[in-house]
PQR file of N, CA, C, O and H, with PARSE charges and radii, in Angstrom:
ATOM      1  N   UNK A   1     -78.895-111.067  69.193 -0.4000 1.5000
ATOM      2  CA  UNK A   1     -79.285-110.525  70.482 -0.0000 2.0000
ATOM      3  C   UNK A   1     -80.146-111.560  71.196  0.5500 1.7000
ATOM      4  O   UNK A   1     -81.036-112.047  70.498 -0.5500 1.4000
ATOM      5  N   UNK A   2     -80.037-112.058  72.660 -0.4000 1.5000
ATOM      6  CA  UNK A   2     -80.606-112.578  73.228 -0.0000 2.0000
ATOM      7  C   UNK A   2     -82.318-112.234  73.281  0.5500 1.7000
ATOM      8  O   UNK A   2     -82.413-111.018  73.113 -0.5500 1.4000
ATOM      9  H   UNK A   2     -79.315-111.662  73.227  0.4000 1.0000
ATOM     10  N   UNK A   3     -83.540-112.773  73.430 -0.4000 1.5000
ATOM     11  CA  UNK A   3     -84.807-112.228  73.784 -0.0000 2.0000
ATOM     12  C   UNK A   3     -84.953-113.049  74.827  0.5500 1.7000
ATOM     13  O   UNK A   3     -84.519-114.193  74.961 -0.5500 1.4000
ATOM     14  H   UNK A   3     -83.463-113.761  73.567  0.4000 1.0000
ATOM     15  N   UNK A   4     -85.618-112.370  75.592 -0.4000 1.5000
ATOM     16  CA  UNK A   4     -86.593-112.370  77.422 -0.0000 2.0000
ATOM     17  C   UNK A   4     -87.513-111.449  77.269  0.5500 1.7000
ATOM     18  O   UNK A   4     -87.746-110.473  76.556 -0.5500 1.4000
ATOM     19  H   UNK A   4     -85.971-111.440  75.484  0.4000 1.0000
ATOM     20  N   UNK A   5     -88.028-112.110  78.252 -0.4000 1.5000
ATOM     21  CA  UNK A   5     -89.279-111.376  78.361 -0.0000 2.0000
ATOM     22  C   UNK A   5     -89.355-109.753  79.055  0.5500 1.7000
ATOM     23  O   UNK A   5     -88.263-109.189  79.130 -0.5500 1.4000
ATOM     24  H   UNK A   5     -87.839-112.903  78.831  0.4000 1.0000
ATOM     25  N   UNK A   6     -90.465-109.048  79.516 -0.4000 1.5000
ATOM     26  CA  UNK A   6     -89.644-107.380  79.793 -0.0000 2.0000
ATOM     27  C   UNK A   6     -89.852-107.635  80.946  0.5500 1.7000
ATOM     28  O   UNK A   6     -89.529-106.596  81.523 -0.5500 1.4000
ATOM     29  H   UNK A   6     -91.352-109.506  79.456  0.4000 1.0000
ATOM     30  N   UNK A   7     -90.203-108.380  81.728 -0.4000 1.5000
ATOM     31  CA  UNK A   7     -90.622-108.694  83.420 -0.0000 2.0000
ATOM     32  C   UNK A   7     -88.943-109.344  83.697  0.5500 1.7000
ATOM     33  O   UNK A   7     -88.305-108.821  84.610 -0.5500 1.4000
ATOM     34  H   UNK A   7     -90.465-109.224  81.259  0.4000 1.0000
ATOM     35  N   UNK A   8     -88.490-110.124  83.137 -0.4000 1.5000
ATOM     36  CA  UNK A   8     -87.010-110.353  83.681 -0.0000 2.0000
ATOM     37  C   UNK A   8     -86.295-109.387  83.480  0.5500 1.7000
ATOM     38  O   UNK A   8     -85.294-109.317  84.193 -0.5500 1.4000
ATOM     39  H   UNK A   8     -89.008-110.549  82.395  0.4000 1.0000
ATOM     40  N   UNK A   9     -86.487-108.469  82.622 -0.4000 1.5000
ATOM     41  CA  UNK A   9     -85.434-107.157  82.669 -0.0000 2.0000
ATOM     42  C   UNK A   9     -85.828-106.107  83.193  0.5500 1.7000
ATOM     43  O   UNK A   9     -85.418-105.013  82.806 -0.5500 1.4000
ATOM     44  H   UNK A   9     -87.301-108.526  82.043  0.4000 1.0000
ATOM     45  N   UNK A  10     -86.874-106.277  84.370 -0.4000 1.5000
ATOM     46  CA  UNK A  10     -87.500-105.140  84.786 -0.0000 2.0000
ATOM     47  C   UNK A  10     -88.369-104.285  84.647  0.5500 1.7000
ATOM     48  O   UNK A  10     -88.591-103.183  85.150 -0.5500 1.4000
ATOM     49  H   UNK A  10     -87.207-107.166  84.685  0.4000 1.0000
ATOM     50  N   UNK A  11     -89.000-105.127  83.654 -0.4000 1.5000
ATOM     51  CA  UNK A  11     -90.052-103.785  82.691 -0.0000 2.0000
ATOM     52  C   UNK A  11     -90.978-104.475  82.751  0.5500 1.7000
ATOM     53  O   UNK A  11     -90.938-105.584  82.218 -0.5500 1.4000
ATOM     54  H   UNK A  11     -88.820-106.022  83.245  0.4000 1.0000
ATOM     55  N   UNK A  12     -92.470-103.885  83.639 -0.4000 1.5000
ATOM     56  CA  UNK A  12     -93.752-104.977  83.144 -0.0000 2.0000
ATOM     57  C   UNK A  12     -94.234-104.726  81.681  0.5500 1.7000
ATOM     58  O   UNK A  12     -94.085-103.811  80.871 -0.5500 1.4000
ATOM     59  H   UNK A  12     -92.502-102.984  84.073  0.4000 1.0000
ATOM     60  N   UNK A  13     -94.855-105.893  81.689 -0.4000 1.5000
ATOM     61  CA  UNK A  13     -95.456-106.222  79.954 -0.0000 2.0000
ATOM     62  C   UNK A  13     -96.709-105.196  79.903  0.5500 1.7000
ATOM     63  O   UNK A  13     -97.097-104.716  78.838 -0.5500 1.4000
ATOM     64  H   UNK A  13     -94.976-106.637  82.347  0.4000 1.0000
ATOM     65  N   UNK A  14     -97.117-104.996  80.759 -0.4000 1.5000
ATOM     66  CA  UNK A  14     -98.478-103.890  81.266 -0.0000 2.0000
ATOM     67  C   UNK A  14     -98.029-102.219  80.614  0.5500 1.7000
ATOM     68  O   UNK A  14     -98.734-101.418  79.999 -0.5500 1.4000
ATOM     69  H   UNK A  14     -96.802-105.386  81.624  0.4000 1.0000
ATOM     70  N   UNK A  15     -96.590-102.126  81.042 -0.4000 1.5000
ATOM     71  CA  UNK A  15     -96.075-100.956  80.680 -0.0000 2.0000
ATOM     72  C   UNK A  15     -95.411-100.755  79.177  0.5500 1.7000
ATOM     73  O   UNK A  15     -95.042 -99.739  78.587 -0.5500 1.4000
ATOM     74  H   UNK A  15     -96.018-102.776  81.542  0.4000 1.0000
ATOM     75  N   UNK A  16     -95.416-102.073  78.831 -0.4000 1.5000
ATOM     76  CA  UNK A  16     -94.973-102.039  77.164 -0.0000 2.0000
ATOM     77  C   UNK A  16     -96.508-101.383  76.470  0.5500 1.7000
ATOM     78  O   UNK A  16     -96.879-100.393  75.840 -0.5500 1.4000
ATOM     79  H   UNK A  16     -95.715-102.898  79.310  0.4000 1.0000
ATOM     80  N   UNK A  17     -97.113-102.723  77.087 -0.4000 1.5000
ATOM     81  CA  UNK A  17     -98.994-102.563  76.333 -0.0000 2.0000
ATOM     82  C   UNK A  17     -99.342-100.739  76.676  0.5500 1.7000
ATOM     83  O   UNK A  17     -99.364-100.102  75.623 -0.5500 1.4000
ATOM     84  H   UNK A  17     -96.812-103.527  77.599  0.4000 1.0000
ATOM     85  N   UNK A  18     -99.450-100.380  77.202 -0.4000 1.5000
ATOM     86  CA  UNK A  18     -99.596 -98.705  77.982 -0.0000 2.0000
ATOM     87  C   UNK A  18     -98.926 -97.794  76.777  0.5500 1.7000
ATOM     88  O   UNK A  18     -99.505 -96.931  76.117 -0.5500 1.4000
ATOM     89  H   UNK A  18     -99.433-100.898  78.058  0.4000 1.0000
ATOM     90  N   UNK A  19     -97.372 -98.273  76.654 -0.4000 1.5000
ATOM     91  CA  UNK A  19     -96.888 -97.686  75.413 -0.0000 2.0000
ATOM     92  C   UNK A  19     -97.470 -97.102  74.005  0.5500 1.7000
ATOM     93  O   UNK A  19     -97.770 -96.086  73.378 -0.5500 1.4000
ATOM     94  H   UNK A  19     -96.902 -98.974  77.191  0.4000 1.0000
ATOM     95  N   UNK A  20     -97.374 -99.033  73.986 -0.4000 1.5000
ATOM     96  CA  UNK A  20     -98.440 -98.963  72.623 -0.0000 2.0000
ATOM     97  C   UNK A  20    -100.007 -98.584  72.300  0.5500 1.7000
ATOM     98  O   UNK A  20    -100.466 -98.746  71.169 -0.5500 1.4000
ATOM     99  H   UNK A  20     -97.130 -99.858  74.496  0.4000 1.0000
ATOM    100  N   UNK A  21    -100.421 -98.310  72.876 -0.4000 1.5000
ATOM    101  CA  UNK A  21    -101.665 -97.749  73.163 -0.0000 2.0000
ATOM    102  C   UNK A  21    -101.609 -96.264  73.312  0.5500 1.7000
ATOM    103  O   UNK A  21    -102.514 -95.533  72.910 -0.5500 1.4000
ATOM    104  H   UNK A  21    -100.048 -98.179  73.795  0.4000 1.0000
ATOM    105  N   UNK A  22    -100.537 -95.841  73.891 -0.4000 1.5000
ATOM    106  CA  UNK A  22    -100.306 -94.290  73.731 -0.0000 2.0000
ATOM    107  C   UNK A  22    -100.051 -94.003  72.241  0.5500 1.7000
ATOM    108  O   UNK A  22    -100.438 -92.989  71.661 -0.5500 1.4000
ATOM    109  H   UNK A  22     -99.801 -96.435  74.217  0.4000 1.0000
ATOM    110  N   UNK A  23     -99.336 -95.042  71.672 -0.4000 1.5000
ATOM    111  CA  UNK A  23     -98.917 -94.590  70.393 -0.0000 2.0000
ATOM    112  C   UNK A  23    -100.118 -94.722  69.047  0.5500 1.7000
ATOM    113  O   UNK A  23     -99.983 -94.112  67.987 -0.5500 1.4000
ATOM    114  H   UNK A  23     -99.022 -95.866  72.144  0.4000 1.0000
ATOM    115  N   UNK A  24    -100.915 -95.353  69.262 -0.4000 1.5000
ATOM    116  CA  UNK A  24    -102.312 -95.404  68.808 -0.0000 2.0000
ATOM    117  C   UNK A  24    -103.105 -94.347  68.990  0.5500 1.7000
ATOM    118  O   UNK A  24    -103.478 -93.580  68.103 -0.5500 1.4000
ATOM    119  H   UNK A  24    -101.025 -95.849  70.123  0.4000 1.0000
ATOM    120  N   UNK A  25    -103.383 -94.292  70.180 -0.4000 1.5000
ATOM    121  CA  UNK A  25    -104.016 -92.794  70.604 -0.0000 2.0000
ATOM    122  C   UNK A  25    -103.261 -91.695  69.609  0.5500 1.7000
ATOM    123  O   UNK A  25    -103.862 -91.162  68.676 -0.5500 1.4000
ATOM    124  H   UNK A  25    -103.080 -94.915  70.900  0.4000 1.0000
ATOM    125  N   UNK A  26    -102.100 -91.470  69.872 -0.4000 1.5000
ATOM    126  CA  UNK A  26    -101.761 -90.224  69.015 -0.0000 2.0000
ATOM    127  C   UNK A  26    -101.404 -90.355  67.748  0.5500 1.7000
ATOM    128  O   UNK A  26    -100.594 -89.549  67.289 -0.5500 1.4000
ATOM    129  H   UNK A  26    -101.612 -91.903  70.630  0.4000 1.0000
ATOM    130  N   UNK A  27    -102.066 -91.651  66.729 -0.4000 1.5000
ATOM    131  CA  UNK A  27    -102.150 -92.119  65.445 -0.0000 2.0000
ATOM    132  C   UNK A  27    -100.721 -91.494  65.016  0.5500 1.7000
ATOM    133  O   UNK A  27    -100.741 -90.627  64.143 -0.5500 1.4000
ATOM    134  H   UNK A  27    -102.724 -92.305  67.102  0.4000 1.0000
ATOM    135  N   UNK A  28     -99.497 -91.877  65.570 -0.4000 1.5000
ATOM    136  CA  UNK A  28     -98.456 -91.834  64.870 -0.0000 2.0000
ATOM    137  C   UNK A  28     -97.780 -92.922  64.077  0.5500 1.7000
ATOM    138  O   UNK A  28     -97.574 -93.899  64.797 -0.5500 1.4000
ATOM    139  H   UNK A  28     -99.481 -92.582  66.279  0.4000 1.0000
ATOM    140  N   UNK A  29     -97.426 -93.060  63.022 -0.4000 1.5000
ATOM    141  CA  UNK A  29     -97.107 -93.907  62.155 -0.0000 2.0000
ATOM    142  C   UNK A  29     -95.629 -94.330  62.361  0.5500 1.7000
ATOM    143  O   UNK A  29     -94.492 -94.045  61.984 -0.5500 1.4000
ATOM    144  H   UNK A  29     -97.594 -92.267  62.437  0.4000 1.0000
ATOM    145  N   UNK A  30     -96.293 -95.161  63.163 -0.4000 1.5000
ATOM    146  CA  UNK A  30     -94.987 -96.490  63.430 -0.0000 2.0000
ATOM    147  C   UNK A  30     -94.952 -97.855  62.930  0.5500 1.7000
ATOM    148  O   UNK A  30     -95.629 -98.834  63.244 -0.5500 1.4000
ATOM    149  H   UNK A  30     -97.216 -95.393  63.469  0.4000 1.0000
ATOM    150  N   UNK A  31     -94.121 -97.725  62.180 -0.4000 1.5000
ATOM    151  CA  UNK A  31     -93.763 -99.143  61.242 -0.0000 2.0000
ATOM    152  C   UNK A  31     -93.256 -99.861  62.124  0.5500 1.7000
ATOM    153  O   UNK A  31     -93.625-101.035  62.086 -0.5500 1.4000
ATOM    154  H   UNK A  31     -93.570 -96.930  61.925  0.4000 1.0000
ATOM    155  N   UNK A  32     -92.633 -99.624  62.809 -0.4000 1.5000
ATOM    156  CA  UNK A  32     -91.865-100.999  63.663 -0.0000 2.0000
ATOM    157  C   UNK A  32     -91.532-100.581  65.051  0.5500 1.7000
ATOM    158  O   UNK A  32     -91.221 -99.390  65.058 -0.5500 1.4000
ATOM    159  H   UNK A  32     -92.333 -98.671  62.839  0.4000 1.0000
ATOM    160  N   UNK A  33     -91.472-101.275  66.541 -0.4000 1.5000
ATOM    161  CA  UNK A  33     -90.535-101.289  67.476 -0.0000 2.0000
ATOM    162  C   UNK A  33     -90.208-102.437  67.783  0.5500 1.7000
ATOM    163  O   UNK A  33     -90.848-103.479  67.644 -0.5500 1.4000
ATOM    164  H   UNK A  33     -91.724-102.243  66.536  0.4000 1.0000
ATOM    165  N   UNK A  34     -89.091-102.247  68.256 -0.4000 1.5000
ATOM    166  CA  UNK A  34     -87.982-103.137  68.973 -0.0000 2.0000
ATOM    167  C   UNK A  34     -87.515-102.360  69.890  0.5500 1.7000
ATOM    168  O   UNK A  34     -87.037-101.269  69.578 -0.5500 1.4000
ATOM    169  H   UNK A  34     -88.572-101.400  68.370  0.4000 1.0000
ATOM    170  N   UNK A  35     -87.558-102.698  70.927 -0.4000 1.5000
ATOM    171  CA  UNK A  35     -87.394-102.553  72.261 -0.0000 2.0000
ATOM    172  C   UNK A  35     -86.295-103.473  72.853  0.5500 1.7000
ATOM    173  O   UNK A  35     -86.414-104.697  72.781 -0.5500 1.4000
ATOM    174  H   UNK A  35     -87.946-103.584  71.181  0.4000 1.0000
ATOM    175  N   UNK A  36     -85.288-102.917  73.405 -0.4000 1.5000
ATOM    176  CA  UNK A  36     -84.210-104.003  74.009 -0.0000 2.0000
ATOM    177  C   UNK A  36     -83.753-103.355  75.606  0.5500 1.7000
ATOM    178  O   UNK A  36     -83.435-102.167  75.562 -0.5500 1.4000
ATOM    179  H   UNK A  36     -85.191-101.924  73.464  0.4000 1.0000
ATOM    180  N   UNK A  37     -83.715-103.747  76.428 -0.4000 1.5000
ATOM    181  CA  UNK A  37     -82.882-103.730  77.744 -0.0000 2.0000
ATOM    182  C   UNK A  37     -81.511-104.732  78.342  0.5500 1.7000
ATOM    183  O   UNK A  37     -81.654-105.953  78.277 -0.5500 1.4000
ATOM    184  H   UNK A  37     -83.973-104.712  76.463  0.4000 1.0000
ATOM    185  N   UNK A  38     -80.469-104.276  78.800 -0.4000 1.5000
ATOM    186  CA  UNK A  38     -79.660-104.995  79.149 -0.0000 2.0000
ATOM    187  C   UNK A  38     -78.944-106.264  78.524  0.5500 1.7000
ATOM    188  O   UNK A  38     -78.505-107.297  79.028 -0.5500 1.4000
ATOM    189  H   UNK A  38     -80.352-103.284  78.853  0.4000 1.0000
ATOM    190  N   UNK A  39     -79.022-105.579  76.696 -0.4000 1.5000
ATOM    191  CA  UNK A  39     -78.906-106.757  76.059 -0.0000 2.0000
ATOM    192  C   UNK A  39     -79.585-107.545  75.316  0.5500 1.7000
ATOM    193  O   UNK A  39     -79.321-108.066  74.233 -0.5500 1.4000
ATOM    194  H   UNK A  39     -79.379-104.740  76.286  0.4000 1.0000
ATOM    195  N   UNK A  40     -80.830-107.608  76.241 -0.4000 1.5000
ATOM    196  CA  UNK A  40     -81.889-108.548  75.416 -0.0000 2.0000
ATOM    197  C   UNK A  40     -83.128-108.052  74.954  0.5500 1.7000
ATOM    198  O   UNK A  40     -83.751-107.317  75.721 -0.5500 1.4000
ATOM    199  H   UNK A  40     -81.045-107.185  77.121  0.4000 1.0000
ATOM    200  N   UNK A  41     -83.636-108.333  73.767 -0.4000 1.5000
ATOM    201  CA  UNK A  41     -84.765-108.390  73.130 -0.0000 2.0000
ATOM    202  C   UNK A  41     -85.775-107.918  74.335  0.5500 1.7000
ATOM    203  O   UNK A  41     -85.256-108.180  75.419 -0.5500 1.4000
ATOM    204  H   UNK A  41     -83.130-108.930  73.144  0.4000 1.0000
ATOM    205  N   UNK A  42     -86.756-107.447  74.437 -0.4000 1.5000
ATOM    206  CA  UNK A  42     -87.954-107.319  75.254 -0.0000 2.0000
ATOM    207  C   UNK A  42     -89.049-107.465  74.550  0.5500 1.7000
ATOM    208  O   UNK A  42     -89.908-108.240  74.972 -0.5500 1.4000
ATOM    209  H   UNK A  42     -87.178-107.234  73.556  0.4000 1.0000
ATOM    210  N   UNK A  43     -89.262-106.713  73.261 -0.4000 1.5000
ATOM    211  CA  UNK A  43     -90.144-106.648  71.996 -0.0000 2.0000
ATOM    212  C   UNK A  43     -89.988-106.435  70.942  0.5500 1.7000
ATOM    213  O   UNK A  43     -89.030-105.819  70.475 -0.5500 1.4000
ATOM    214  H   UNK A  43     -88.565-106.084  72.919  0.4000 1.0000
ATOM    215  N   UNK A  44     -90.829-106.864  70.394 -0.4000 1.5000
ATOM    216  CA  UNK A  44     -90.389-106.770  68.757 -0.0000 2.0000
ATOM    217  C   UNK A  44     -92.020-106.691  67.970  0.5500 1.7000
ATOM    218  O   UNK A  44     -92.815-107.618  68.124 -0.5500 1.4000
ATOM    219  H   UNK A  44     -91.607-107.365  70.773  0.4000 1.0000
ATOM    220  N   UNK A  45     -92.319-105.621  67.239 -0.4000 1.5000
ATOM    221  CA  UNK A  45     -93.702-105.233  66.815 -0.0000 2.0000
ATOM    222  C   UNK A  45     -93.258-104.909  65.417  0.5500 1.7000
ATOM    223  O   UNK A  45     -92.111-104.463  65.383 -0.5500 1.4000
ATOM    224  H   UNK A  45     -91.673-104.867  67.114  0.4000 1.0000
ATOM    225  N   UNK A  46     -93.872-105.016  64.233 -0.4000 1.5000
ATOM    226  CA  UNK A  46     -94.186-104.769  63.334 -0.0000 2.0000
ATOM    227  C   UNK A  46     -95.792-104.581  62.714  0.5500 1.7000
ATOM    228  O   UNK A  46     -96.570-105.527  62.839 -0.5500 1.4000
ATOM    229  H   UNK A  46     -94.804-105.378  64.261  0.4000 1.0000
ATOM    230  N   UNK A  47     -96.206-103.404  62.091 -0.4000 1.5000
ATOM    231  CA  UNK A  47     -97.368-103.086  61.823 -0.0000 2.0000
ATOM    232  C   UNK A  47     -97.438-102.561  60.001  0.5500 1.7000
ATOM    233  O   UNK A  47     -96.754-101.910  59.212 -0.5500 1.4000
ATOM    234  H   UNK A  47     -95.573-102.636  61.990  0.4000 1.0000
ATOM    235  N   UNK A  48     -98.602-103.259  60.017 -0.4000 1.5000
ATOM    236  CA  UNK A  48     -98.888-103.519  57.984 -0.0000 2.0000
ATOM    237  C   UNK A  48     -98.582-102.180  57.600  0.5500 1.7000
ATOM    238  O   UNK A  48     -98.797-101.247  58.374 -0.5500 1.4000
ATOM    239  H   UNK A  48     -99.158-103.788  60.658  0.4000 1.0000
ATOM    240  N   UNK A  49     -97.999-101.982  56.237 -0.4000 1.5000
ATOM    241  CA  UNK A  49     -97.617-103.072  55.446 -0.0000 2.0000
ATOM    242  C   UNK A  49     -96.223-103.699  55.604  0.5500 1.7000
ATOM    243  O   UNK A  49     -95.679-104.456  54.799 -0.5500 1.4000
ATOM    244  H   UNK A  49     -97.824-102.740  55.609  0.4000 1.0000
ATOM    245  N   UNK A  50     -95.773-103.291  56.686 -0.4000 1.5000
ATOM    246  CA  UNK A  50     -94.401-103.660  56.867 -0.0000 2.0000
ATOM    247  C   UNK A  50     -94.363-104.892  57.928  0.5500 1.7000
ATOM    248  O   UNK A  50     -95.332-105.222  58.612 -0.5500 1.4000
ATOM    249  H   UNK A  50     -96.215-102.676  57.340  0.4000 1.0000
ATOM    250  N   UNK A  51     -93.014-105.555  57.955 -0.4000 1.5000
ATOM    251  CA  UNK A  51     -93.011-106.581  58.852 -0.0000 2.0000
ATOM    252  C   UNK A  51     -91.487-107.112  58.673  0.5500 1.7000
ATOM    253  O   UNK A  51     -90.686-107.047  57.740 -0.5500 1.4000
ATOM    254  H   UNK A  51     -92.227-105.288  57.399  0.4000 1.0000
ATOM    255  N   UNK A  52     -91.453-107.513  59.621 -0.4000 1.5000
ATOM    256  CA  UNK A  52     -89.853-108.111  59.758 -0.0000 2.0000
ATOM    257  C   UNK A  52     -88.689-108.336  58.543  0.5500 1.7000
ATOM    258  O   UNK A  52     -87.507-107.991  58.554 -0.5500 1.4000
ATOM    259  H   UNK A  52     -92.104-107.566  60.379  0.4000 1.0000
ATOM    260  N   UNK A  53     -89.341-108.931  57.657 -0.4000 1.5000
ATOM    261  CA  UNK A  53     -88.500-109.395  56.087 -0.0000 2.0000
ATOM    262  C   UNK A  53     -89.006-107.770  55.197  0.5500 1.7000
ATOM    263  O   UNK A  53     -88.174-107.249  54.453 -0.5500 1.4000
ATOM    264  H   UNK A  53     -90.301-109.211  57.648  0.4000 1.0000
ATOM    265  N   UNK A  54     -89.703-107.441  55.291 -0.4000 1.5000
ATOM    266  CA  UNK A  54     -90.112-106.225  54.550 -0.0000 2.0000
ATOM    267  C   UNK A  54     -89.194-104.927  54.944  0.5500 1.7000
ATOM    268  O   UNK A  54     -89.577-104.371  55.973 -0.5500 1.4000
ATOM    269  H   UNK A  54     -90.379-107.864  55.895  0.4000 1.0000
ATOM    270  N   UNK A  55     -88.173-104.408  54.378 -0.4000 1.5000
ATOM    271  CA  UNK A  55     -87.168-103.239  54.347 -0.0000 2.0000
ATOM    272  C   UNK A  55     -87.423-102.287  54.035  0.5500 1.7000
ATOM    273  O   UNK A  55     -87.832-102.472  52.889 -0.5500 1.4000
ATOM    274  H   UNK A  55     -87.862-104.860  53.542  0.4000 1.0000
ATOM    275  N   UNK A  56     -87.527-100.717  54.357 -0.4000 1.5000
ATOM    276  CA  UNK A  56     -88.509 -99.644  53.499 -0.0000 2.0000
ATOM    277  C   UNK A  56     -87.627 -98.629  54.179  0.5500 1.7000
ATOM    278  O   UNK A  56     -87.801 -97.427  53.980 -0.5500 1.4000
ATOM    279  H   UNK A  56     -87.195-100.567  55.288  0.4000 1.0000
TER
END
């Protein structure tokens, strides 16, 4: 999959960060996002103990 940034696909980076911060606030246990628009990559997050090479 291609990656860009989320401002070329329309999405400010302000509104990713907003996301993730909501998802903190409501201490839900998220191992990973990846986020894609129109194809391409926008984000890619991993949070301990997990991470990209780590499968669970």
């Amino acid at each position: 999959m291609k990656i860009s940034t989320p401002e070329a696909q329309g999405i400010p980076s302000k509104a990713l960060e907003r996301f993730v911060d909501k998802l903190k606030e409501q201490k839900l246990p998220v191992h990973s996002i990846l986020m894609a628009r129109h194809g391409h990559m926008i984000m890619e997050a991993y949070y301990q103990p997990y991470d990209k090479e780590k499968l669970h």
